[in-house]
C-alpha positions in Angstrom: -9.1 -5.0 -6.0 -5.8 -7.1 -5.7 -5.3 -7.1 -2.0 -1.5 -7.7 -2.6 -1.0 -4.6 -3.7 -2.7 -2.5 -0.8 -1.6 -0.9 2.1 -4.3 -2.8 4.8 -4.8 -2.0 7.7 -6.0 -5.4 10.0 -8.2 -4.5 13.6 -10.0 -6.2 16.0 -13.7 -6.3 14.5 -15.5 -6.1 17.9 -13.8 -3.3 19.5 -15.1 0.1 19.9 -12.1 2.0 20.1 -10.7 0.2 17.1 -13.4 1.1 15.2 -13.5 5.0 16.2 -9.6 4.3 15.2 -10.4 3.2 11.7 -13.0 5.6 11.2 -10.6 8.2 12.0 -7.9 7.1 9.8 -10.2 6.7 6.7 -11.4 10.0 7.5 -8.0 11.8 7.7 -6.7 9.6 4.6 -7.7 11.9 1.9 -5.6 9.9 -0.9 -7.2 6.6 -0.1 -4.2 4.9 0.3 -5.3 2.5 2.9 -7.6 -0.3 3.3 -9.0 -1.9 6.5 -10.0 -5.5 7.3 -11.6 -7.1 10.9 -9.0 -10.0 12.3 -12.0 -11.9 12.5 -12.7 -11.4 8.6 -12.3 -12.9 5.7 -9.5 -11.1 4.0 -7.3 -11.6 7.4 -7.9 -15.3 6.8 -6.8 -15.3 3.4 -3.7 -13.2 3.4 -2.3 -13.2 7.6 -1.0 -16.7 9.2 -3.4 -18.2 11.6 -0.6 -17.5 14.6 -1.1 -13.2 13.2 -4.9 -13.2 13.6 -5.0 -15.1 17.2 -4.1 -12.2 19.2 -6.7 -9.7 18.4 -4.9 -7.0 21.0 -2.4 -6.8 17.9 -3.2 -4.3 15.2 -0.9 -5.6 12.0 -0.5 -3.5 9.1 0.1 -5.1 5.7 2.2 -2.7 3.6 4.6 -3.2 0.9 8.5 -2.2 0.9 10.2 0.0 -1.7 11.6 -3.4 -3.0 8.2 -4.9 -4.3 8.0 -7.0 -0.9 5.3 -6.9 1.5 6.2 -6.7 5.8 3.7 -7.0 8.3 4.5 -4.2 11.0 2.7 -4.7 14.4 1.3 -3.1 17.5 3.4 0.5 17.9 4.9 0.5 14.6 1.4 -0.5 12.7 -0.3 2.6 14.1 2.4 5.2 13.7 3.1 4.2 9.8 -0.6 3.8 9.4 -0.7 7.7 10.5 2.3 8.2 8.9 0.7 7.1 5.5 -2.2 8.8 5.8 -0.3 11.9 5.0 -2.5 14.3 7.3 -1.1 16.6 9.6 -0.7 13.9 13.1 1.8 12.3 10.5 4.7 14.3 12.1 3.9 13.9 15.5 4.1 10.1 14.3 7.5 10.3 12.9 9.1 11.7 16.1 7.0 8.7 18.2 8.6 6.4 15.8 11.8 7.4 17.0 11.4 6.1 20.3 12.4 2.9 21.4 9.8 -0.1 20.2 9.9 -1.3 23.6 8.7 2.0 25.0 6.6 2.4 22.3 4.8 -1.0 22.5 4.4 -1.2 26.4 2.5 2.1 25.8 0.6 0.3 22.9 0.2 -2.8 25.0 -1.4 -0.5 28.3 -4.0 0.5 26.3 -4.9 -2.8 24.5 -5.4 -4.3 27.4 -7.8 -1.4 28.6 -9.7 -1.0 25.4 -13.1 -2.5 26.2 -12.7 -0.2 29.3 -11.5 3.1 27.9 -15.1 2.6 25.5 -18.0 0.5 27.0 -19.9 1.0 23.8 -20.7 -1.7 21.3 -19.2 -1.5 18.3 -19.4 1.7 16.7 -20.8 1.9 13.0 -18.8 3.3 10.3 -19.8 6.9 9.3 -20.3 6.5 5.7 -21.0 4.1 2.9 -17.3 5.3 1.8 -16.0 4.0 4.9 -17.9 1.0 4.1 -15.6 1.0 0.2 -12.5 0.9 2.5 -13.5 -2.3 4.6 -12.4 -5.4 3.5 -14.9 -8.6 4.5 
């Protein structure tokens, strides 16, 4: 697997809501497109700067450009092109979200970030299915 390549999808590994958020995605990604790795993890280490994987209330997603580059999309704009890419149905509803303004967008992102160990009081929850477990990276 050439993580280079991928379309990754980087989360805070101890919170619940991420998780459930993950499972979701790799549930509603019938192509397979995407890839998920923990902040905390050691695929974060080896491809995000150290500055990217401090501020685990920052979802990043790794995904590469038309051109052959890569860009690292955060916060507002890493969820809606993670849905986006998924190509289920909530893609739509993602494209007109996208058209708001990121500073709406984020705020909105950033309100419920902050609130996430609140909004679930659960640990972490496990993955569903050992083919989740083929779309985590370590």
């Amino acid at each position: 697997m050439k993580a280079r390549n991928q379309a990754i999808l980087f989360f805070d590994g101890n919170c619940a809501l991420c998780h459930r958020s993950v499972s979701y995605l790799i549930h509603t990604d019938t192509s397979k497109r995407l890839y998920f790795a923990p902040l905390q993890g050691l695929t974060a280490q080896a491809i995000l700067a150290p500055e990217e994987r401090q501020s685990l209330q920052t979802v990043i997603y790794r995904r590469g450009a038309a051109d052959g580059s890569v860009i690292h999309w955060l916060r507002s704009d890493a969820v809606l092109l993670a849905l986006i890419d998924t190509g289920s149905n909530w893609r739509y509803l993602a494209r007109l979200l996208h058209y708001l303004p990121r500073r709406m967008r984020d705020w909105c992102y950033d309100r419920i970030a902050n609130k996430r160990h609140k909004i679930l009081r659960t640990e972490v929850c496990p993955f569903p299915s050992t083919a989740a477990y083929m779309r985590i990276l370590p």
